[in-house]
C-alpha positions as CSV (number, residue, x, y, z in Angstrom):
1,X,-6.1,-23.6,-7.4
2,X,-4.8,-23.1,-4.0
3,X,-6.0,-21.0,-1.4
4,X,-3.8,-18.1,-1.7
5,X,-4.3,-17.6,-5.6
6,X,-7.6,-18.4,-4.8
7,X,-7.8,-15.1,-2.5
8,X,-5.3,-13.5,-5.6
9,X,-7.9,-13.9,-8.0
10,X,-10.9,-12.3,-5.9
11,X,-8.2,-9.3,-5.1
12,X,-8.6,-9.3,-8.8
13,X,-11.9,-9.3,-9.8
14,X,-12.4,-6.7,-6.9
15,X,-10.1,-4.4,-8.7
16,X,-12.2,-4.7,-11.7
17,X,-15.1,-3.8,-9.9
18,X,-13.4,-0.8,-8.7
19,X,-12.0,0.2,-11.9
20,X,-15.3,-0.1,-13.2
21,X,-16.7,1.9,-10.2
22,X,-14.3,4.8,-10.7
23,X,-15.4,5.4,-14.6
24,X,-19.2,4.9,-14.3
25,X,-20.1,8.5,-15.0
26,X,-21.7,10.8,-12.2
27,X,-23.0,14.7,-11.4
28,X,-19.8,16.4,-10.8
29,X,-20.9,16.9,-7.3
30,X,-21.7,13.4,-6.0
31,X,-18.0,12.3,-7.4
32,X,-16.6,15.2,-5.6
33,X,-18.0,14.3,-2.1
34,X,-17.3,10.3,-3.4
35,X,-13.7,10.9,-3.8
36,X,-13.6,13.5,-0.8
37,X,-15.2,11.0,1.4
38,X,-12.6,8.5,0.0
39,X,-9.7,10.3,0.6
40,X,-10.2,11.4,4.2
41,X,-11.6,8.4,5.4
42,X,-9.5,7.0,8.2
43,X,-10.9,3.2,7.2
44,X,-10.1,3.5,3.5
45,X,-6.6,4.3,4.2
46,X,-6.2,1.9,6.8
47,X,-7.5,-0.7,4.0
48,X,-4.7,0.9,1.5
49,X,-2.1,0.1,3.9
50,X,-3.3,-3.4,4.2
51,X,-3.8,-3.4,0.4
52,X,0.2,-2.5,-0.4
53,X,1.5,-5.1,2.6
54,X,-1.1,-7.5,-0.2
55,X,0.7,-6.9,-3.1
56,X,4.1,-7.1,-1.5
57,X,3.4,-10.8,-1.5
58,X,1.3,-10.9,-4.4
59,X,4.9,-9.6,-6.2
60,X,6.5,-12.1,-4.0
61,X,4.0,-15.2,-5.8
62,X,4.8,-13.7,-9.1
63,X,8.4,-13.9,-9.2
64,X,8.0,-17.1,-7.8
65,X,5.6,-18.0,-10.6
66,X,8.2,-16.8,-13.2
67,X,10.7,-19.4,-11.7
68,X,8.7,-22.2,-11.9
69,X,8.1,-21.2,-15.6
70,X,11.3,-20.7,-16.2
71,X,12.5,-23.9,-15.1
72,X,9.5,-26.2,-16.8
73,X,10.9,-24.7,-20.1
74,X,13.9,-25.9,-19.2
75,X,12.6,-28.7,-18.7
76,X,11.3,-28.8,-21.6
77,X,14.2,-28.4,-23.5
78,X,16.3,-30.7,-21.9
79,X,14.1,-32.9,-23.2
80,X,13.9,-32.3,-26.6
81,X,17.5,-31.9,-26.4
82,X,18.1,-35.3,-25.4
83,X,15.6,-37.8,-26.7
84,X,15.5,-35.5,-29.9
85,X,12.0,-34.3,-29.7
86,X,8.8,-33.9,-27.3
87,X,7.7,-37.4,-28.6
88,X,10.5,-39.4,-27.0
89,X,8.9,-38.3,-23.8
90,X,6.7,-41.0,-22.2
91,X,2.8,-39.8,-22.0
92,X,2.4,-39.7,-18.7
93,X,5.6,-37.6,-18.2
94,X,5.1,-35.6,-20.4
95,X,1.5,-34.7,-19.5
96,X,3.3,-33.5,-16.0
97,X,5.4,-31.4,-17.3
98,X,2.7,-29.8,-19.7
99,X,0.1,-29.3,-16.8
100,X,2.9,-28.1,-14.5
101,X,3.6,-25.6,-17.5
102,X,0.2,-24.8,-17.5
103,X,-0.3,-23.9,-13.7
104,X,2.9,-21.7,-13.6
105,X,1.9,-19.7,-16.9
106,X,-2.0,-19.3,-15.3
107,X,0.0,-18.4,-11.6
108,X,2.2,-15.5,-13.2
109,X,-0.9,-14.2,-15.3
110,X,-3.1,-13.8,-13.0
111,X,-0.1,-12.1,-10.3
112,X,1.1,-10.4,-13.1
113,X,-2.7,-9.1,-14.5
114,X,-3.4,-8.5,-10.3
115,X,-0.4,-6.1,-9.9
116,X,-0.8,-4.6,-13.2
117,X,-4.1,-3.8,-12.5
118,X,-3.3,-2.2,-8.9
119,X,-0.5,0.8,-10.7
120,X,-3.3,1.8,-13.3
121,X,-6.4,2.4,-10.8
122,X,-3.7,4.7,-8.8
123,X,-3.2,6.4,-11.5
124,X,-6.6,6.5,-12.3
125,X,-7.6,7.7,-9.1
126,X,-5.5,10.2,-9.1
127,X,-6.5,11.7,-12.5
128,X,-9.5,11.6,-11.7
129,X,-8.6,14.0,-8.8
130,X,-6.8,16.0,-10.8
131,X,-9.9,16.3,-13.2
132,X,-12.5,17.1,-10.5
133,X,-9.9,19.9,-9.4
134,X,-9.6,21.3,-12.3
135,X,-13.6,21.2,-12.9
136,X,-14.1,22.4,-9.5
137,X,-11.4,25.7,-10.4
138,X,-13.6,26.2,-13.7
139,X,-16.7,26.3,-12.1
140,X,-15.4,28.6,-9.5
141,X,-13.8,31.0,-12.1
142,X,-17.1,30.6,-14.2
143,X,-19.1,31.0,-10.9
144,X,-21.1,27.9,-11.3
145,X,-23.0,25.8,-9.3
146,X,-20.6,23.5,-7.1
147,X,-17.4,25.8,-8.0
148,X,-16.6,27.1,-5.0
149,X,-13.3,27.5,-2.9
150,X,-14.1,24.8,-0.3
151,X,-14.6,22.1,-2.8
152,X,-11.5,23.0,-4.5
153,X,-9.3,23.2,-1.4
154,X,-11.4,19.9,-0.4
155,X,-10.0,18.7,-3.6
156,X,-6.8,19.6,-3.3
157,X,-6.3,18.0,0.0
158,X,-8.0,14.9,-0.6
159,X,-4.6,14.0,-3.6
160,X,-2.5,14.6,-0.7
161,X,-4.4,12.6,1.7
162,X,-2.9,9.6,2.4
163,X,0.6,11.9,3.0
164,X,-1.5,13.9,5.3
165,X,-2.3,10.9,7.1
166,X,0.9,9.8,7.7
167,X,2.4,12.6,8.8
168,X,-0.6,13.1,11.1
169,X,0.5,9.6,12.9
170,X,4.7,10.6,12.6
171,X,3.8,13.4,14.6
172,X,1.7,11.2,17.1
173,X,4.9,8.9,17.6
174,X,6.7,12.1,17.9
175,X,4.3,13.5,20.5
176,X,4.9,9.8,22.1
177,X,8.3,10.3,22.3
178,X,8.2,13.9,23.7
179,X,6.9,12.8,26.9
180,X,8.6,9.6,27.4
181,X,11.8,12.0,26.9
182,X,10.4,14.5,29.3
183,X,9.4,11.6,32.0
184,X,13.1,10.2,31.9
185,X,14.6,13.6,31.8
186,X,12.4,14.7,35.0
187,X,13.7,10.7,36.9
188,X,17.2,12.0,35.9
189,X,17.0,15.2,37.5
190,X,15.5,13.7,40.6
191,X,18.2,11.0,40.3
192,X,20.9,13.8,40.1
193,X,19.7,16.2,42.8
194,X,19.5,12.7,45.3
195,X,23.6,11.5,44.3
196,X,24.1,15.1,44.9
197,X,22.9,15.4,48.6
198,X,23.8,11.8,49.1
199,X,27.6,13.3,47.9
200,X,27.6,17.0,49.7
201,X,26.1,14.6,53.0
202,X,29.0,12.0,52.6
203,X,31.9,14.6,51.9
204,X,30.7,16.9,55.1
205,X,30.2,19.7,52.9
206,X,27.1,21.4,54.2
207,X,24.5,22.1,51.3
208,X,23.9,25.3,50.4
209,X,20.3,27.3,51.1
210,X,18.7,27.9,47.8
């Protein structure tokens, strides 16, 4: 196995440990802070940008995967087609072709299992959000232990977290902008107000006092 579906299969098996994470049963309260901790933590959603740049290539390896397949069958066929059966094959050859068939079928799996795995623990995660909500609203209508307002608006911002976030750092660009904007709108007014005395100065016209 190469390096990169090497590093494809622990993405993997860390999913699964996550997965498994996410449904091991806890105190309403722990999971709250869990999930709250999760969702507002600048680190975390630093890692889930770096995780969907991942599986941009991980798709990339799987289509690839499902090409090589694809053309082993053919392969395959243009075999059969021509010597009338696997058999007329020589061994060696056609050992080849069946461990190249192998590796390509084991490649898309495991791609295929990898991004698979990724759209169902989003969608986990966010029913579980929507659950511990929900609980949270109960308790507080109930007046319970652990309903109260804060967890739920807690709750309610931590689905809409990583949209907080990014909006947080559009408005930093924008904030960016804003000043660069203002710094070459101040050099073009002291660039104006110089060609304009340099022109009133050259034309004899005597400025006027302010």
């Amino acid at each position: 196995m190469t390096l990169y579906y090497s590093l494809v299969f622990a993405l993997l098996v860390f999913e699964m440990a996550v997965f498994m994470a996410l449904i091991v049963p806890m105190p309403f309260t722990v999971k709250s802070k869990l999930f709250t901790f999760i969702s507002e933590s600048p680190i975390i959603a630093k890692l889930q940008y770096g995780m969907k740049i991942t599986f941009i290539f991980i798709l990339i390896l799987f289509i690839d995967s499902v090409n090589r397949v694809y053309r082993v069958q053919v392969e395959l066929a243009q075999a059969k087609y021509q010597g009338g059966g696997v058999a007329a094959v020589a061994g060696s050859e056609r050992m080849e072709v069946q461990a190249r068939k192998f590796y390509s079928q084991r490649n898309m799996y495991l791609c295929g299992f990898t991004l698979f795995l990724s759209l169902i623990l989003n969608r986990t995660y966010v029913m579980i959000l929507d659950v511990l909500r929900l609980e949270a609203e109960v308790k507080q209508y109930k007046g319970e232990k652990g309903g109260n307002s804060k967890t739920t608006q807690k709750l309610n911002e931590a689905g809409n977290a990583g949209e907080i976030s990014g909006l947080r750092e559009e408005l930093r660009k924008r904030d960016r902008d804003i000043e660069v904007l203002k710094k070459q709108a101040g050099g073009l007014s002291d660039e104006y107000a110089r060609l304009g005395d340099q022109f009133h100065v050259s034309d004899g016209t005597p400025k006027k006092d302010k």
